[in-house]
C-alpha positions in Angstrom: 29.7 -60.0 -27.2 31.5 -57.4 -25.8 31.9 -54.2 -27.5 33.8 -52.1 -25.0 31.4 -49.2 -24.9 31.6 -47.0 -22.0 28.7 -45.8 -20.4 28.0 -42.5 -22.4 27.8 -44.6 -25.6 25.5 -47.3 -24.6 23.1 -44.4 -23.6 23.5 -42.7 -26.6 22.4 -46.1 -28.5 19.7 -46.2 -26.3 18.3 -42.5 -26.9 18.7 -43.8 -30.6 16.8 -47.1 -30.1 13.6 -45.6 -28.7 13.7 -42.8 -31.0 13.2 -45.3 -33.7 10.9 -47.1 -31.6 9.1 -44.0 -31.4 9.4 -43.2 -35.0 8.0 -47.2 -35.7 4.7 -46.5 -33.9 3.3 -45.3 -37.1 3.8 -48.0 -38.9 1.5 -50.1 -36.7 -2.0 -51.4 -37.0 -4.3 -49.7 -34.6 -4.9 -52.9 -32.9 -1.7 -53.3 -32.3 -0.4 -50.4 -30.9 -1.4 -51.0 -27.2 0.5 -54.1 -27.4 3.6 -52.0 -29.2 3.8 -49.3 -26.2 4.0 -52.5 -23.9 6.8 -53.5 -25.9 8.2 -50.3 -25.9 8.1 -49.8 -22.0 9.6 -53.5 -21.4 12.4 -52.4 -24.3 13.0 -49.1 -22.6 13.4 -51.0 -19.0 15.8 -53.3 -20.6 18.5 -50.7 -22.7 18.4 -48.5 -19.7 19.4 -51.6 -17.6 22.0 -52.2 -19.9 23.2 -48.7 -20.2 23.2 -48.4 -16.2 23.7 -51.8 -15.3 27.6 -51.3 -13.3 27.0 -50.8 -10.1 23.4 -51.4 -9.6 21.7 -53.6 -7.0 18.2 -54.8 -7.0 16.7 -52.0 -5.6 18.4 -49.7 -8.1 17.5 -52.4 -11.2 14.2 -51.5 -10.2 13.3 -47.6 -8.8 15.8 -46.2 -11.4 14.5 -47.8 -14.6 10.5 -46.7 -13.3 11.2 -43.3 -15.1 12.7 -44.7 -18.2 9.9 -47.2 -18.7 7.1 -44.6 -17.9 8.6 -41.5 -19.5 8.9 -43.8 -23.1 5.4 -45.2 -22.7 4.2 -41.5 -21.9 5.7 -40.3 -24.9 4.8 -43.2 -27.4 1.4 -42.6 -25.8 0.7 -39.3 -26.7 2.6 -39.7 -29.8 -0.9 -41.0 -30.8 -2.6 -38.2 -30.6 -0.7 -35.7 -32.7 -1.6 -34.9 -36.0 -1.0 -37.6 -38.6 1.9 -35.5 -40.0 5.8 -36.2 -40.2 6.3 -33.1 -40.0 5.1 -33.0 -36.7 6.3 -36.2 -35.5 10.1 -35.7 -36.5 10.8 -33.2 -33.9 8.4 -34.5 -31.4 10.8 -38.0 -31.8 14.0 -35.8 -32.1 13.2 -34.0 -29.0 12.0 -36.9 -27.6 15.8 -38.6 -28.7 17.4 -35.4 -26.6 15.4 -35.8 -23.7 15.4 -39.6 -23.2 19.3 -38.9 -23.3 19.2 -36.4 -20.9 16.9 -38.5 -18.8 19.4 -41.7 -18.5 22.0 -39.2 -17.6 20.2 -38.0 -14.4 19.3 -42.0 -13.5 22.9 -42.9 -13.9 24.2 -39.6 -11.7 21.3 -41.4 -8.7 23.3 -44.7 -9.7 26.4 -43.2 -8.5 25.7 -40.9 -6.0 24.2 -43.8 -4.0 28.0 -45.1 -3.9 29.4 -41.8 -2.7 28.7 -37.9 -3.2 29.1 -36.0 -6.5 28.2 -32.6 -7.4 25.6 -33.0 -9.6 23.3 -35.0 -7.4 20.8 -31.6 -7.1 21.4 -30.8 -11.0 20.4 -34.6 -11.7 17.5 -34.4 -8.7 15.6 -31.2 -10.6 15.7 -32.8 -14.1 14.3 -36.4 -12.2 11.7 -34.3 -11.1 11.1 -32.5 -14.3 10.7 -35.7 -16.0 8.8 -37.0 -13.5 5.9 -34.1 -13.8 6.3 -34.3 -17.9 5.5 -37.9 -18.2 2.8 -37.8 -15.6 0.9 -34.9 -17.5 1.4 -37.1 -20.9 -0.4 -40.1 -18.9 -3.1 -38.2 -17.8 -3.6 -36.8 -21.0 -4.3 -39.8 -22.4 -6.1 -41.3 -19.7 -8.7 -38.6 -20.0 -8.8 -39.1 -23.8 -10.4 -42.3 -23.1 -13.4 -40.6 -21.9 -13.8 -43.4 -18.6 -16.4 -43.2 -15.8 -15.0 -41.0 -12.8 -14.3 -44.2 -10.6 -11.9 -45.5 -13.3 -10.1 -42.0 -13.7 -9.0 -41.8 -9.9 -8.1 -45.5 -9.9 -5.9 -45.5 -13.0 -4.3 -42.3 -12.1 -3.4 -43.1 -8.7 -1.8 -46.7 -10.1 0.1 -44.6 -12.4 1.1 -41.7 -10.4 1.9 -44.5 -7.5 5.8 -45.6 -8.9 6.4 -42.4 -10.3 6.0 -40.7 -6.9 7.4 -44.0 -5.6 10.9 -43.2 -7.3 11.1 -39.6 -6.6 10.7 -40.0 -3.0 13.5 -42.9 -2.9 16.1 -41.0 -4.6 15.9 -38.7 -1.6 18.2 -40.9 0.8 18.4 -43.9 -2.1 19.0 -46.3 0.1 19.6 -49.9 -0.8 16.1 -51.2 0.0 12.8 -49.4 -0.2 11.3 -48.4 2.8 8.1 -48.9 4.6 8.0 -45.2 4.8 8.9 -44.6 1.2 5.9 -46.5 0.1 3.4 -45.4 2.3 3.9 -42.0 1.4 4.0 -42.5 -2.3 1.0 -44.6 -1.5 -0.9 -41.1 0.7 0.3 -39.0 -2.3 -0.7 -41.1 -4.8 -3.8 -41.9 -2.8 -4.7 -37.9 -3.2 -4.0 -37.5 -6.8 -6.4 -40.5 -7.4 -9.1 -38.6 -5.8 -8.6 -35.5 -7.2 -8.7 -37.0 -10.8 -11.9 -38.7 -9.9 -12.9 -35.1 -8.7 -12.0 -33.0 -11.5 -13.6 -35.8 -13.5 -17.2 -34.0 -13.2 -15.2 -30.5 -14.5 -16.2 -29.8 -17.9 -12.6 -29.2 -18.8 -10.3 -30.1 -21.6 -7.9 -33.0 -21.5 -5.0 -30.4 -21.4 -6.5 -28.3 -18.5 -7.5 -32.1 -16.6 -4.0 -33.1 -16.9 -2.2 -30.0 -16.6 -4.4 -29.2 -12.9 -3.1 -33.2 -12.1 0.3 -32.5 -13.1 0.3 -29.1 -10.7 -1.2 -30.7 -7.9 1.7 -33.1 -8.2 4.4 -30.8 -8.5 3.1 -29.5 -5.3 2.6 -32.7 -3.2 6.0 -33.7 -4.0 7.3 -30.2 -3.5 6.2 -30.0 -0.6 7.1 -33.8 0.5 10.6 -33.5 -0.6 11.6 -30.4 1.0 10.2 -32.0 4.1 12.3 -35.1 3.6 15.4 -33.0 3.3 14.5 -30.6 6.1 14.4 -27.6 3.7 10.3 -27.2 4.5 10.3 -23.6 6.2 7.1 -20.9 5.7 8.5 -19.1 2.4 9.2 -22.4 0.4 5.8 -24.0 1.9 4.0 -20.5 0.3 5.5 -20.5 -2.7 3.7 -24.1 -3.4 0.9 -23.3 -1.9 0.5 -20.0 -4.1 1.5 -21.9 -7.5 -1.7 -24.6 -6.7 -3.9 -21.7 -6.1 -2.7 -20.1 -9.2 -3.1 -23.0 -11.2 -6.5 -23.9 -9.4 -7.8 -20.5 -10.8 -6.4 -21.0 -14.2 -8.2 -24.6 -14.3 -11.7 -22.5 -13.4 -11.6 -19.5 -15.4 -10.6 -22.2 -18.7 -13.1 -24.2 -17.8 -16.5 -23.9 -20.2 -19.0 -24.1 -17.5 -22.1 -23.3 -19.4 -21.1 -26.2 -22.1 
């Protein structure tokens, strides 16, 4: 049926449709709710498909909507772990409604600045990337909230962090098929992250330090990667993400409770 919505609307619909999503996830049996955030990841996929879907390609029907899916199933994810209280969970979902909005936005701008140049490809690039880092430290949150054995911590943070990095790095050049060299870098930076969970696995932190040092390190390797895919890499932007790890590596030590 065709309801001659443009664009805009249909992502407004969606940013509604999750929201309730969201919203639904406490009306669901514990057991079930693994088996809801899957539901909720393939539904996200799907409306932002639908909301995107002129123009794309293959490639496109499947890079752009990784951010969608994971940013919803991030959420939803660490929706869990808030306090049981609707006042607490209305502006979480709210804010979550806003930003999912905001979110589809930036894919759709990638969507057509792959056709030909606009102006708000870098506006659009920044938010991607702010997303990005924002979904990642709600992953790793929970993944550390599951208390697993080191080994399982790298190896479930470097599947997660691989197509998150994976789409990043493509909507550099955004060409029509994914690289060789696209994935293997998103594979070495994903790699990295992977280990660095499994090392930070033996620090004595708290889930928000352990995911917020993940997040950082991140926010650095891709930094640093995608200035150096857009030939913007000089001495002065390369210290000014060295000096933010090293900052954030001291705040992860001195929050740490060493002596238990």
């Amino acid at each position: 049926m065709n309801l001659n919505l443009n664009k805009r609307q249909k992502i407004v619909i969606t940013a509604i449709l999750l929201t309730i999503g969201l919203l639904s996830t406490q009306l669901v049996n514990f057991e079930l709710r693994f088996r809801f955030l899957g539901g909720l990841g393939v539904l996200a996929y799907l409306l932002s498909l639908w909301s995107l879907k002129e123009g794309i390609n293959m490639t496109k029907a499947f890079v752009l909507m990784i951010l969608p899916a994971f940013f919803a199933v991030s959420v939803a994810s660490f929706y869990f772990l808030l306090p049981v209280r609707w006042l607490t969970r209305l502006p979480v979902a709210f804010i979550f409604g806003l930003t999912f909005y905001l979110l589809l936005l930036a894919q759709n701008v990638f969507n057509v600045a792959s056709l030909r140049t606009i102006p708000l490809y870098r506006a659009a690039s920044t938010a991607s990337f702010l997303f990005t880092l924002l979904a990642a430290f709600f992953i790793y949150h929970v993944i550390f909230a599951f208390n697993l054995l080191f080994i399982w911590n790298g190896v479930v943070v470097f599947l997660v962090s691989f197509p998150l990095i994976l789409q990043v790095l493509w909507s550099i050049r955004m060409e029509d098929k994914l690289s060789g060299g696209v994935v293997m870098q998103s594979f070495i930076l994903s790699l990295v992250l992977g280990e660095l969970a499994l090392s930070f696995s033996f620090w004595p932190s708290a889930a928000t330090i352990w995911a917020l040092s993940l997040s950082s390190a991140m926010y650095v390797l891709l930094g640093l990667t995608t200035q150096f895919l857009r030939g913007r890499l000089n001495r002065r932007v390369g210290w000014e993400y060295i000096v933010i790890g090293i900052v954030m590596l001291f705040i992860s030590y001195f929050t740490t409770a060493w002596t238990g």
